[in-house]
matplotlib code that plots the C-alpha trace (Angstrom):
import matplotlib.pyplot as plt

x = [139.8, 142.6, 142.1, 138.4, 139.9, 142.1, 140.0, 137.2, 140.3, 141.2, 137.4, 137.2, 140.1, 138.9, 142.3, 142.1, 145.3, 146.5, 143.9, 140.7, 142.1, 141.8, 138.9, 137.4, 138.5, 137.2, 133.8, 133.6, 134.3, 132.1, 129.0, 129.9, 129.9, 126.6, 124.7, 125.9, 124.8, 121.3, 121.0, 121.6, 118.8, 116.1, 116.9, 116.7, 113.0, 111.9, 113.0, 113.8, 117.3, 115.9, 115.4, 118.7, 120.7, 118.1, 119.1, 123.4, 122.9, 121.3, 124.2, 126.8, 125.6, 124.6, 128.4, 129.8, 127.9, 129.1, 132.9, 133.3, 132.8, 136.4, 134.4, 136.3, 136.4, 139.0, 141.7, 141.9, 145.7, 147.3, 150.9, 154.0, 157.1, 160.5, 161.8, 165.1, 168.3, 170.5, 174.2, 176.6]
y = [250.4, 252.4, 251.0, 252.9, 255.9, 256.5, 255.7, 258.0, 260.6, 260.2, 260.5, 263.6, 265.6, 268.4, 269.7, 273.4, 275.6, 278.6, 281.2, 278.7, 279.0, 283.1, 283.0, 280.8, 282.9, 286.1, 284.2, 282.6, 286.1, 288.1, 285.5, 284.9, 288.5, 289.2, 286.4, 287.7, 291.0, 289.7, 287.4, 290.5, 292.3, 289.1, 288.7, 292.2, 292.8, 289.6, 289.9, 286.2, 284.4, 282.2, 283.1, 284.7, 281.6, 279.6, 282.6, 282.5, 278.7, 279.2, 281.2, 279.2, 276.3, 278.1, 279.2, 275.4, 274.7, 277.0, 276.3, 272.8, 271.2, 271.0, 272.9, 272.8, 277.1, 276.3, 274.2, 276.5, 278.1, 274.5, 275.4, 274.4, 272.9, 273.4, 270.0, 269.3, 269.3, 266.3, 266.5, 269.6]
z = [133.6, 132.1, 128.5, 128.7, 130.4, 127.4, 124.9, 126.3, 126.3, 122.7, 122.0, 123.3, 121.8, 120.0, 118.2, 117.2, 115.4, 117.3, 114.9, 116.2, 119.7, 119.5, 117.6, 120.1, 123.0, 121.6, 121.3, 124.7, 125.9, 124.0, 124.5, 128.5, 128.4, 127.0, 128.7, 132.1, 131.1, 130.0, 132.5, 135.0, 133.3, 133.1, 137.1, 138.1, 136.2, 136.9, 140.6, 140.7, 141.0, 139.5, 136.3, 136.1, 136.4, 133.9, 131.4, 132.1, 131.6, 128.6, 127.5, 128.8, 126.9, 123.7, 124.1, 124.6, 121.5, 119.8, 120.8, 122.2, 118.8, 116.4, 113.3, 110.5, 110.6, 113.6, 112.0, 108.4, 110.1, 110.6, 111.6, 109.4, 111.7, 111.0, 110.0, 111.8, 109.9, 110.0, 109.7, 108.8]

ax = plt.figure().add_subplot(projection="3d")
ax.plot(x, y, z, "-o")
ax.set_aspect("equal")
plt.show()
């Protein structure tokens, strides 16, 4: 059971560089943002509950489609790392 545990795990590593990270906060935020704020507006006109979760789910995963995946747009800022120095 723990060999299909790990290898679901490294299936589902989605490395990003430290610029992707930001870039995707920033857009998580921005998006989250919004679709609460329509979402707020479709539910109060509509009167329904209802409809105002269908529409922040909607947003949420428009937003986890547009983040979730490792695009190639995140990974451009790979970091360099300071090689150790051996000796005197």
């Amino acid at each position: 059971m723990s060999e299909i545990l790990q290898d679901i795990q490294r299936k589902l590593v989605f490395p990003i560089d430290f610029v992707g990270q930001r870039t995707t906060h920033k857009i998580v935020n921005g998006a989250l943002f919004v679709g609460s704020i329509a979402a707020c507006l479709v539910g109060f006109f509509t009167q329904s509950v209802g409809n105002l979760l269908y529409c922040f789910l909607a947003a949420y995963f428009t937003c986890l489609l547009a983040v979730l995946p490792s695009y190639s747009k995140y990974n451009k800022n790979r970091p360099e790392w300071v090689h150790p120095k051996i000796g005197n």
